[in-house]
C-alpha positions in Angstrom: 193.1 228.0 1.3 193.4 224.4 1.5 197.0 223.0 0.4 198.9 222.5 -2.7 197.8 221.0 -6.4 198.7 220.9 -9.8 197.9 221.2 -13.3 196.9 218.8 -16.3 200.5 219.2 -17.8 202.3 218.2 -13.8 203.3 221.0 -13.1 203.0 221.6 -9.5 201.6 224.6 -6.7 201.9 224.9 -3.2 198.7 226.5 -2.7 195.6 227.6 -4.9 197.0 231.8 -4.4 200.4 230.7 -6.5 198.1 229.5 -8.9 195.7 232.2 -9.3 198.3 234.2 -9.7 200.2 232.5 -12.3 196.5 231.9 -14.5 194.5 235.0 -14.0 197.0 237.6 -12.2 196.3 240.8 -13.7 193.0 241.7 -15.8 194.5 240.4 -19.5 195.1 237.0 -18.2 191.6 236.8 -16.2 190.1 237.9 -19.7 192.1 235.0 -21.7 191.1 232.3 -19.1 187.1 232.6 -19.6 187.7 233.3 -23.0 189.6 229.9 -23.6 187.2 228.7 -21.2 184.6 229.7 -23.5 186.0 228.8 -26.8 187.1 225.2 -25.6 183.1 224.4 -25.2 182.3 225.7 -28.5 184.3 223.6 -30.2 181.9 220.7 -28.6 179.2 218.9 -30.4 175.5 220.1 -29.0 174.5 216.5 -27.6 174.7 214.4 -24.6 177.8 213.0 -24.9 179.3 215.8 -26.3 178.5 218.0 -22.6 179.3 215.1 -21.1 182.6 214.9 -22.6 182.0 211.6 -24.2 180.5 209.9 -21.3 177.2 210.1 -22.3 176.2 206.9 -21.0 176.5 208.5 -17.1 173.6 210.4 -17.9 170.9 208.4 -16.2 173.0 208.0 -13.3 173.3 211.5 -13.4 169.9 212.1 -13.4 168.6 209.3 -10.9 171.1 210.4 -8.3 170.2 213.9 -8.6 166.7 213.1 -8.5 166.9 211.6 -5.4 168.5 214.5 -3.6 166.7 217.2 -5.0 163.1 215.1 -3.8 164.5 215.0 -0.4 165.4 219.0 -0.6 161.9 219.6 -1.4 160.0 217.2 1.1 162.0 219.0 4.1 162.4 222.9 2.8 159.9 223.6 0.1 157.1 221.3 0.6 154.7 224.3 1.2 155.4 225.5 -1.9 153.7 224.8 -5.3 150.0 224.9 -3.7 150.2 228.8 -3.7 152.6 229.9 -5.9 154.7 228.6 -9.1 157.6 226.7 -7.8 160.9 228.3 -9.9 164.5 227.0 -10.6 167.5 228.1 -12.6 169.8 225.7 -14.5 173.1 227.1 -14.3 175.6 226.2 -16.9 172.8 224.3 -18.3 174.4 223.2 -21.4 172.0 221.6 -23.8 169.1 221.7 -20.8 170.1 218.1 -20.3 169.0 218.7 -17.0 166.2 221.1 -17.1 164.5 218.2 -19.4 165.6 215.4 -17.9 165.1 216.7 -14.1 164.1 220.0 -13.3 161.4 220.4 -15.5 159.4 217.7 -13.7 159.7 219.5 -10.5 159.3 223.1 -11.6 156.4 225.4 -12.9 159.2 227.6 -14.4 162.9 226.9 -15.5 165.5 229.8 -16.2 168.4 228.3 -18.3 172.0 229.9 -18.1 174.4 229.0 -20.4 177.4 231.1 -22.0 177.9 229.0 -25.2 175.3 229.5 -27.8 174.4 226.9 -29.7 174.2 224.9 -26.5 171.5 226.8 -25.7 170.0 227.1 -29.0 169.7 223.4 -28.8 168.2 223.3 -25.5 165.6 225.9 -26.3 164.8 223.5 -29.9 164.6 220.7 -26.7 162.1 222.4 -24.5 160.0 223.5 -27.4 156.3 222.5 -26.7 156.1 221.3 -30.3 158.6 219.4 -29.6 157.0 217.4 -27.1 158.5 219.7 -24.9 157.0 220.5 -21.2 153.3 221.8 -20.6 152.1 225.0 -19.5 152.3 224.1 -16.2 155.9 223.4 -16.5 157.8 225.2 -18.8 161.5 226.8 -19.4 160.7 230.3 -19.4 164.0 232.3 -19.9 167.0 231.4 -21.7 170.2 233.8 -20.6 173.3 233.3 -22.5 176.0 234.7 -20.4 178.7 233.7 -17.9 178.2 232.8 -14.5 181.0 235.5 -13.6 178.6 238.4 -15.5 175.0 237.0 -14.3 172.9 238.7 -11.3 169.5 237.1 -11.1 165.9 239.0 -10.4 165.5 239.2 -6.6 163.9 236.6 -5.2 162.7 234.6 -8.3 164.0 231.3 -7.7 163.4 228.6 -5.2 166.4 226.4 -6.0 169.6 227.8 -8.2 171.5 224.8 -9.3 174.6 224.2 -10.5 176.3 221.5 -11.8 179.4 221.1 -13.7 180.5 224.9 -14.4 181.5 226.5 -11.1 185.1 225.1 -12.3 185.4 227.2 -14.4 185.3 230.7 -12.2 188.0 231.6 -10.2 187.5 231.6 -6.5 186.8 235.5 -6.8 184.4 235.7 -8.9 183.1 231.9 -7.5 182.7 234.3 -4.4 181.1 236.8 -6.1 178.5 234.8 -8.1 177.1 233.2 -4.8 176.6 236.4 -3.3 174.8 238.0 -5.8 172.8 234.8 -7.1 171.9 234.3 -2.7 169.5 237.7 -3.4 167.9 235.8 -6.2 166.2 232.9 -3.9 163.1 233.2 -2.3 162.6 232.9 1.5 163.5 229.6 2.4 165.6 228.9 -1.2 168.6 226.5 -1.7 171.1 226.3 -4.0 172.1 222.8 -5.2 175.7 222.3 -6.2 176.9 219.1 -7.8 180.8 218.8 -8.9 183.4 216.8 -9.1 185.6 216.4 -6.5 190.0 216.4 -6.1 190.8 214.0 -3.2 192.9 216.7 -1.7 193.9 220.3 -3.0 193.3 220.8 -6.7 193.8 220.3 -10.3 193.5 222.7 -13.2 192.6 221.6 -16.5 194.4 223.6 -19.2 192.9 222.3 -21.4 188.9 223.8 -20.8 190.3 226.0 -18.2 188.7 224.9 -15.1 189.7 223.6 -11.8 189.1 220.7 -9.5 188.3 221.5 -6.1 188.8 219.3 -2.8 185.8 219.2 -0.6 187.4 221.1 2.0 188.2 223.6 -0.7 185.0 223.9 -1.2 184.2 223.7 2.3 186.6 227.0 2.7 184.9 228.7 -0.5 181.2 228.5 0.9 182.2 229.9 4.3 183.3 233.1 2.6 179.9 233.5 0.7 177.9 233.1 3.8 176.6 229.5 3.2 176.2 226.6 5.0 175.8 222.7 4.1 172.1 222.0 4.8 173.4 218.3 2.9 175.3 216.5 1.0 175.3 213.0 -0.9 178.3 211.4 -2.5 177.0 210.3 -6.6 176.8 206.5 -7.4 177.2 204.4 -10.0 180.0 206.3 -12.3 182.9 205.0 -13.7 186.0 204.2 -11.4 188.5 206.4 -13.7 186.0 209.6 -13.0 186.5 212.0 -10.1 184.2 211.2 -7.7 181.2 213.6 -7.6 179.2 215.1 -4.8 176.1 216.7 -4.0 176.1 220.0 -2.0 172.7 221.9 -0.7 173.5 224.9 0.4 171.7 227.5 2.7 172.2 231.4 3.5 170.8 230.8 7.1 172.8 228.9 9.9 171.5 225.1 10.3 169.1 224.8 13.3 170.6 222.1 15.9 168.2 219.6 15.8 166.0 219.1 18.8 166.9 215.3 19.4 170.2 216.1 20.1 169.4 218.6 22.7 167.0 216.7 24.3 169.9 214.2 24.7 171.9 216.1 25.9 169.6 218.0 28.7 169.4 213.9 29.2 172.8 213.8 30.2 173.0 212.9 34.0 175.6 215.9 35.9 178.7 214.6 37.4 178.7 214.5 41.2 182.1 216.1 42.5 
């Protein structure tokens, strides 16, 4: 695993193992992390800027720059899709369905919300309420699970696109592991899963304080490759603050990329060298 990081308080690791160990080394530990992970987020006000963690106003940013990434998912892997059958999605660590309403929604016949803190999703169910001007029949949030990432396995092959976006922090790179390959038997044939996080320009940093860590993109990078996934594409977000990480877009795959064909028609191109 990628090189060394620290935590909120500066105290310092050489390497994401001494780490783990230190924060979630035998099973009482593990238990106390997602359960002060857990209680940190109930303490937080059910709104935008409360999820947001008082940066409410990035929202539309949010929303526009994950727009345009998820439209260009769908134009080159699930275009098909939606004429003959319901197109589904699953919001996880959906929060107050910020995103479901704002984003997914639009897109999907069906959304499945997962969210672990309660009145978060009591909130977003009160959103997506039809009498509350909430979506059609035609597109509608269908399921609201309130559990953990760690403890959720999906219904095989429900979903078209699994994202999640600002939560995968908080898992340790176990059960991080874990999660992806269980939730990869939930997608359809041809299914993605979209993950959008912030980013550590090298190694990592732990929050103490919500109990969830930073990841560098080669972290990352190291972390997919042991669940079997590959980077279809990525995007770097615009338009948030300077004093934020920076945040990127990840769409991920359970089948190796195809080489595309103009590059091997370049290289058949290629004139052989005369010994």
């Amino acid at each position: 695993m990628e090189g060394s990081g620290a935590d909120t308080d500066g105290h310092e690791f050489k390497n994401a193992e001494e780490m783990w160990r230190e924060h979630v080394g035998n099973p009482t530990k593990r238990t106390e992390w997602y359960r002060e992970g857990v209680g940190y987020w109930q303490g937080v006000e059910a709104s935008v800027d409360g999820v947001l963690g008082g940066y409410g106003h990035v929202n539309d940013a949010d929303i526009l720059g994950s727009e345009v990434f998820l439209k260009s998912i769908l134009g080159e892997r699930l275009s098909f899709a939606g004429k003959d059958r319901p197109l589904v999605a699953l919001d996880c660590g959906s929060g107050i369905g910020r995103i479901t309403k704002n984003l997914l929604i639009r897109y999907f016949n069906e959304v499945d919300l997962l969210e672990p803190v309660s009145h978060f999703l009591e909130a977003a169910r009160g959103s997506l309420a039809p009498e509350n001007n909430g979506p059609s029949d035609l597109h509608k949030a269908t399921n609201f699970f309130c559990m953990p990432l760690q403890e959720f396995t999906p219904d095989a092959g429900r979903y078209d696109v699994i994202w999640v976006q600002w939560c995968i922090g908080h898992l340790t790179d176990e059960d991080f592991i874990s999660f992806f390959k269980r939730a990869k038997l939930g997608l359809k044939a041809g299914g993605i899963f979209i993950l959008k996080e912030n980013i550590a320009r090298s190694g990592f940093i732990l929050d103490k304080e919500d109990r969830s860590i930073t990841r560098s993109d080669s972290y990352y990078k190291d972390l997919f490759n042991q669940c079997g996934l590959y980077i279809f594409k990525s995007r770097d977000q615009k338009g948030f603050p300077q004093e934020l990480f920076p945040v990127k877009m990840y769409a991920l795959t359970t089948e190796v990329p195809k080489r595309s064909s103009r590059i091997k028609r370049e290289q058949s191109n290629r004139p052989g060298v005369i010994n």
